[in-house]
N, C-alpha and C positions, 0 to 999 in steps of 0.2 A: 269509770266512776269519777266524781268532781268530789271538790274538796270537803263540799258537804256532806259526803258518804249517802248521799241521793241516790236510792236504789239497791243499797245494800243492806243486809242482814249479818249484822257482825256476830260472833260466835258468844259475844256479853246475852245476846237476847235473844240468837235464834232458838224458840223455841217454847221462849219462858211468855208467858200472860204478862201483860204490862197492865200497872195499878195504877189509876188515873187519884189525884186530890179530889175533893169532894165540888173546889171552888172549878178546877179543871172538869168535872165531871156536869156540873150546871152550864159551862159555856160551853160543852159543846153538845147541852140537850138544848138550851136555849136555840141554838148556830142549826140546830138540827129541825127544829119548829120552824128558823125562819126560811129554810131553806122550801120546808115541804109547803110553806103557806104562798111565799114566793114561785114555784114554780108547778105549782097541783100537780107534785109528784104523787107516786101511789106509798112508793117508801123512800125512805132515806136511813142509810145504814151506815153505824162509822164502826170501822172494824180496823184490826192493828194489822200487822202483817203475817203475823204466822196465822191467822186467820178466825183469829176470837173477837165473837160481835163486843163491841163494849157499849153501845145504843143504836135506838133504833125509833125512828116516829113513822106513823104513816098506820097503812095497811099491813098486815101481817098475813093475812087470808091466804090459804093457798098454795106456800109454801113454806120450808124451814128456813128459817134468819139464817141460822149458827152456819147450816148446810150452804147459803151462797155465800157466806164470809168465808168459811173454807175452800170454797171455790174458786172464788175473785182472788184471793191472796195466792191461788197455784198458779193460776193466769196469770197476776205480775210476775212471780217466779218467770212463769214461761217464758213471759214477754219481754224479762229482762234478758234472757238467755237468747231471744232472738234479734235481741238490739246488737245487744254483742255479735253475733255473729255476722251482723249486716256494717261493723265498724261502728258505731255509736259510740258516744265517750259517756251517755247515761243511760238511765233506762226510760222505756215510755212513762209521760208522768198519766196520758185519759187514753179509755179503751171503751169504746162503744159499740153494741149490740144491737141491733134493730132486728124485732122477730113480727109473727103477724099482728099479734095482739099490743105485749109491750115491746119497752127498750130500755137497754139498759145501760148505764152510763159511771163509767169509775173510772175516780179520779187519786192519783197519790197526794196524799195530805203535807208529810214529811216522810221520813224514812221511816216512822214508825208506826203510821195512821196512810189508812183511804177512808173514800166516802164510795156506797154505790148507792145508785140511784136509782129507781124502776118507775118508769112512765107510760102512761099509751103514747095511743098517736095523734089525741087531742091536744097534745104538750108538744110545744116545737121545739128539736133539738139544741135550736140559737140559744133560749131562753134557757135553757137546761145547763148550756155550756156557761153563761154569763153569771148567773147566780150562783153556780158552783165555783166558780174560780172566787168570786163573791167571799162563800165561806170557805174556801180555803185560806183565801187570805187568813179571816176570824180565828182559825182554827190552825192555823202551822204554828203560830206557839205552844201549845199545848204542852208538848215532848220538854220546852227548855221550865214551862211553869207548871206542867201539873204532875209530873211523873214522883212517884216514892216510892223507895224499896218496899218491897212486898213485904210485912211482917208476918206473926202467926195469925192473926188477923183478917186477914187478906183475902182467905178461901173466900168469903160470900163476895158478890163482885158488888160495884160503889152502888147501883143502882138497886139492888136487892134492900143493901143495908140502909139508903134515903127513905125507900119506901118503907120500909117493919120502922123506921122513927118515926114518920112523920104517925102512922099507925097506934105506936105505942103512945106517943103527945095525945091523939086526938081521943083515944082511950081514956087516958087520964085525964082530959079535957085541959090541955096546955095551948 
């Protein structure tokens, strides 16, 4: 591992749901928009690493978000555990999929965030890979500006509680 703790899952967070701020939580739906408008992906998913979706733009169709964010975060596990074993000093940061239909493309954000990605074959992988490094850049602060302890609060995630406000405002005609 490098100095950054790039790749690891330290025992503060393995495990626990990480609570995004609400200004952290609009830039990485905004980073998230431009990403699926930029590359005509089908989705674009940011997930932490124990494997809780925290957003998601695109298509949904077809299958479970929650289910490939738990997926994709066993796969870096894995793939950390096979860097190491090939000598690596880190872990892979992108891991790409190519099936008949889609493809799928995850990338480590920082150590405490990915992105996956789901595309056809109409979307070229160049384009896929350029844009996404794109928003990672946008999106590797996140961990140092948006993260806050969980309070009692917390249980609803940041995206549930946007929506039931903007809901309640428009209710009340705010």
């Amino acid at each position: 591992m490098n100095d950054t703790g790039e790749g690891k899952v330290t025992k503060e967070r393995n495990g626990k749901r990480l609570v995004l701020s609400e200004q952290a939580f609009e830039k990485v739906t905004e980073t998230l928009n431009w990403l699926v408008a930029k590359t005509q992906a089908r989705t674009v998913i940011f997930c932490d690493v124990n494997g809780h979706l925290v957003a998601q733009r695109g298509e949904t169709v077809g299958y479970d978000a929650n289910a490939l964010c738990a997926v994709a975060a066993g796969e870096f596990s894995a793939t950390s555990e096979l860097a190491k074993m090939i000598g690596q000093s880190d872990s892979f940061r992108y891991l790409y999929h190519e099936g008949p239909e889609s493809n799928v493309y995850i990338c480590r954000v920082n150590p405490d965030f990915f992105l996956v990605v789901v595309f056809d074959h109409s979307v070229a992988l160049g384009m896929v890979r350029v844009f996404a490094r794109k928003a990672i850049e946008s999106l590797a602060d996140v961990k140092q500006t948006g993260l806050e302890a969980p309070g009692p609060e917390s249980f609803l995630d940041v995206e549930f509680s946007t929506l039931l406000r903007r809901e309640v405002d428009q209710s009340l005609g705010f």
